[in-house]
C-alpha positions as CSV (number, residue, x, y, z in Angstrom):
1,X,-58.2,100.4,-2.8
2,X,-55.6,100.9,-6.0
3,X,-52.4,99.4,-5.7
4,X,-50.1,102.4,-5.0
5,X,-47.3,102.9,-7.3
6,X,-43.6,104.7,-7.1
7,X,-42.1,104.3,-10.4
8,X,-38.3,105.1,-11.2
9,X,-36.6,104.8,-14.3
10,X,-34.1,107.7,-15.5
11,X,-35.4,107.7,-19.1
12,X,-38.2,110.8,-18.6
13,X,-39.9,109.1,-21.8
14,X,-40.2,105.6,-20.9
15,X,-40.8,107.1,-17.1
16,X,-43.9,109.2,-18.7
17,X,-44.9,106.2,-21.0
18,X,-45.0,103.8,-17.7
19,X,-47.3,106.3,-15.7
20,X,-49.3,107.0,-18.7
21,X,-50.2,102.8,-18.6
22,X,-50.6,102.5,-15.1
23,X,-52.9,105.2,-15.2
24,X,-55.0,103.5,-17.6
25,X,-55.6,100.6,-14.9
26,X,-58.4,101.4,-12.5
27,X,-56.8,99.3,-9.5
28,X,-53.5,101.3,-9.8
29,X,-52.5,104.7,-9.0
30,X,-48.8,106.4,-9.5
31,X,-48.3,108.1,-6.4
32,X,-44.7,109.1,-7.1
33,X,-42.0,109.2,-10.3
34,X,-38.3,109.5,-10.0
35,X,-35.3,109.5,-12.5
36,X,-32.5,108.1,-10.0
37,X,-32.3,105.3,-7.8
38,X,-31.9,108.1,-4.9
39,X,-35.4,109.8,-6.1
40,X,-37.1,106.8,-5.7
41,X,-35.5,105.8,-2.0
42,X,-36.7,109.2,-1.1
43,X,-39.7,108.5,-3.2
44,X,-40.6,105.6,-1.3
45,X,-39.8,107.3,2.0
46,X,-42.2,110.2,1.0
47,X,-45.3,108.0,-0.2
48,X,-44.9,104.7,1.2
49,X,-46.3,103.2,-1.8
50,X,-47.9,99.7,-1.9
51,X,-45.3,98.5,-5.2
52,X,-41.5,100.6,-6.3
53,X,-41.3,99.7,-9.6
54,X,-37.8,100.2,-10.4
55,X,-35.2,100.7,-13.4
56,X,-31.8,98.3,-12.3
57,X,-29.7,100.5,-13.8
58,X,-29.2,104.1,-13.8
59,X,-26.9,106.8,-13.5
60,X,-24.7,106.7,-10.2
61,X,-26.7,104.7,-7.4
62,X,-27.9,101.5,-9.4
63,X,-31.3,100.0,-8.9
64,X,-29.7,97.2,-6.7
65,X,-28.1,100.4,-4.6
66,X,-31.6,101.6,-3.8
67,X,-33.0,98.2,-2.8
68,X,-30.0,97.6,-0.5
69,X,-31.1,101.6,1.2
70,X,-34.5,100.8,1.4
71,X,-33.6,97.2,2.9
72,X,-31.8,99.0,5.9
73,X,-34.8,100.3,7.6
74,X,-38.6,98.1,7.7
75,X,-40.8,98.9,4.5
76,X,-44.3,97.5,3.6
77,X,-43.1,98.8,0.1
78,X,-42.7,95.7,-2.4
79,X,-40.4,96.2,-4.8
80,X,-40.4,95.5,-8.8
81,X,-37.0,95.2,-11.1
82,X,-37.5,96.4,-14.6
83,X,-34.7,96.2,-16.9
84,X,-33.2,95.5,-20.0
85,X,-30.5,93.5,-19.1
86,X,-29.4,91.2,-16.0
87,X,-26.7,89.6,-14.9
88,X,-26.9,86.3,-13.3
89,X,-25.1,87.5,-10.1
90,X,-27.5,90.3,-10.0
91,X,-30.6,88.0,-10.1
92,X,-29.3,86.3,-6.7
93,X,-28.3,89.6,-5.0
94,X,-31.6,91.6,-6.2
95,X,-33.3,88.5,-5.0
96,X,-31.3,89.0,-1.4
97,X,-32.1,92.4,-1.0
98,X,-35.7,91.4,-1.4
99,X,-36.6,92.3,-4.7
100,X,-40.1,90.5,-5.4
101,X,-40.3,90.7,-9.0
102,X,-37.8,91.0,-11.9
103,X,-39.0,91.6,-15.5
104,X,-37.2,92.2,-18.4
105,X,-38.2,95.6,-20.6
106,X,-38.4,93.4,-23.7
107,X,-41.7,91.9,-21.9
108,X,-45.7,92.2,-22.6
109,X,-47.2,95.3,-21.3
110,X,-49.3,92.5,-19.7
111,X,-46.4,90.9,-18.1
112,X,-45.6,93.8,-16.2
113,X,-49.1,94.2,-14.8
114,X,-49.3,90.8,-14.1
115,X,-46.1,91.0,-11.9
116,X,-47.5,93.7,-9.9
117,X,-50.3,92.5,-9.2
118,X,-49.0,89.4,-7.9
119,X,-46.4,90.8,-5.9
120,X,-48.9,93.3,-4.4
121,X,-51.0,90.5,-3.5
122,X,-47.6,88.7,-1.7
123,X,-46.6,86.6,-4.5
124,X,-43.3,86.6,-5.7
125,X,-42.9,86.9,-9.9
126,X,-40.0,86.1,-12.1
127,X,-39.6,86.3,-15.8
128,X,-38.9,82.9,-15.2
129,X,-38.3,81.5,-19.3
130,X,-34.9,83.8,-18.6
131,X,-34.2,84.6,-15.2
132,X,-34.8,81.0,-13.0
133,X,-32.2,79.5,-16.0
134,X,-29.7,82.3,-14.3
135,X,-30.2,82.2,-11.1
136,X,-30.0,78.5,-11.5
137,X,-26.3,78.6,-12.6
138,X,-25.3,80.9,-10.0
139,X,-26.8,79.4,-7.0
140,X,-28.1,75.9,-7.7
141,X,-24.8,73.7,-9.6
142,X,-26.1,70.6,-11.1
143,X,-26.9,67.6,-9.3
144,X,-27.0,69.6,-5.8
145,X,-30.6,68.6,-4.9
146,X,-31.8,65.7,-3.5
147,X,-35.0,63.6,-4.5
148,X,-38.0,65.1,-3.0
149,X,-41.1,62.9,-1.2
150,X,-44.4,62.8,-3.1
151,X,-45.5,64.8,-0.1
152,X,-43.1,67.4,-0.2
153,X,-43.5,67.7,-4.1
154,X,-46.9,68.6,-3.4
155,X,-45.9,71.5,-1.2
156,X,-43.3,72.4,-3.7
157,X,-46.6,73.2,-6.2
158,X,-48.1,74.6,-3.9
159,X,-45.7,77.5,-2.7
160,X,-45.2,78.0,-6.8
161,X,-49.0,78.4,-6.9
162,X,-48.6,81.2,-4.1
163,X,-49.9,79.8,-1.4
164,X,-48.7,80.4,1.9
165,X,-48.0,78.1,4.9
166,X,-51.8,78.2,6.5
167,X,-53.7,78.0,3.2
168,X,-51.5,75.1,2.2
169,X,-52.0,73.6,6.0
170,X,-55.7,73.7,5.5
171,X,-55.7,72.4,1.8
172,X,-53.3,69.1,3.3
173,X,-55.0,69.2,6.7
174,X,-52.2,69.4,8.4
175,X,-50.8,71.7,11.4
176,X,-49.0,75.1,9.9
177,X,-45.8,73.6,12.4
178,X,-45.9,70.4,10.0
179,X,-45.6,72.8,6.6
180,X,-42.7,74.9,8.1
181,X,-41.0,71.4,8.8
182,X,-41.6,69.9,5.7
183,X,-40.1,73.6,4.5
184,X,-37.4,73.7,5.9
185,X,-36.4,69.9,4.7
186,X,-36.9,70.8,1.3
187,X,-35.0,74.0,1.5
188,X,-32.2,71.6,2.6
189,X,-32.3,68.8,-0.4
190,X,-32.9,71.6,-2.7
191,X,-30.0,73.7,-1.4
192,X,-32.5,77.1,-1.5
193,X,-32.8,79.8,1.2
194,X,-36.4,81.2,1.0
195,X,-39.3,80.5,-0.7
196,X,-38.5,82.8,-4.0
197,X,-35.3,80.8,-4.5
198,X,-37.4,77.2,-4.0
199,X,-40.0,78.6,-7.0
200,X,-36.7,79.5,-9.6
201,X,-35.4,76.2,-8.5
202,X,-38.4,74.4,-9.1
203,X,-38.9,76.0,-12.3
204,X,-35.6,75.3,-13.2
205,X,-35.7,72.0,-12.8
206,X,-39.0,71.5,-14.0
207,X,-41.0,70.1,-10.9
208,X,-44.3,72.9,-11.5
């Protein structure tokens, strides 16, 4: 099955020029456009697409408005930020409204696919070369984490590499109870909240 696609940027040329190149990928299919963050709640609401790849700022409700919408009610939808420009406060709160991926418009075509790809597959995808170094500085000060086992390292990797809490069980042969604890300790010495915040903090600090 294609990944299903809701695209929404407010730009009718670079919306045209986006469903033009996801058309062109046989395991995608652009079941719905919009040119306002409102379209593409309603959008989403109408197709229930698979991947909302969405423009962070537009006219009148932003980008971050429609995430926070479509975050009020459940949603298999996984959404995309595309965008020219970010904040480093915006980074954490996309991030909180469960934005899955972020990348920047001055990206590779290929960057973009790449990041949908992943995320429709349950990965989470950051332009990470600019982005982790924000979200760093807004949510991670120097110095806050503490030194992490050779074990829980390991697990660190692992969760970068995408893998979630029964594949890396089975890989360690180890109970999926024994990950989550492990999880949770390094969530605590690394001062994250989630597993997208441990992979920018990882990245950051240059442990994958």
């Amino acid at each position: 099955m294609p990944i299903r696609l809701v695209l929404a940027d407010d730009h009718p040329i670079v919306l045209s020029g986006l469903q033009q190149f996801f058309d062109r990928q046989e395991d995608m299919l652009v079941v719905g456009s919009a040119t306002s963050a409102d379209g593409a709640v309603a959008a989403v609401r109408a197709h229930e697409p698979d991947v909302l790849v969405l423009d962070l700022r537009m006219p009148g409700t932003s980008g971050i408005d429609a995430l926070r919408t479509l975050g009020a009610a459940p949603s298999a939808t996984r959404a995309v930020l595309l965008t020219a420009a970010i904040r480093d406060e915006e980074v954490v709160e996309a991030v909180q409204l469960g934005a899955r991926g972020i990348v920047l418009k001055e990206s590779s075509p290929e960057s973009l696919l790449e990041c949908v790809r992943r995320v429709h597959a349950g990965e989470q995808w950051i332009d990470h070369d600019t982005l982790a170094k924000a979200f760093d500085r807004v949510v991670h000060p120097a110095g806050a984490a503490t030194a992490l086992t050779p074990r829980e390292l390991e697990i660190v990797r692992m969760v970068a590499g995408g893998l979630r809490n029964r594949a890396i069980a089975d890989r360690l042969s180890i109970t999926e109870g024994t990950v989550k604890v492990h999880l949770h300790n390094i969530y605590e010495k690394m001062g994250v909240d989630g597993r997208l915040e441990l992979v920018l903090c990882a990245q950051q600090k240059r442990l994958v």
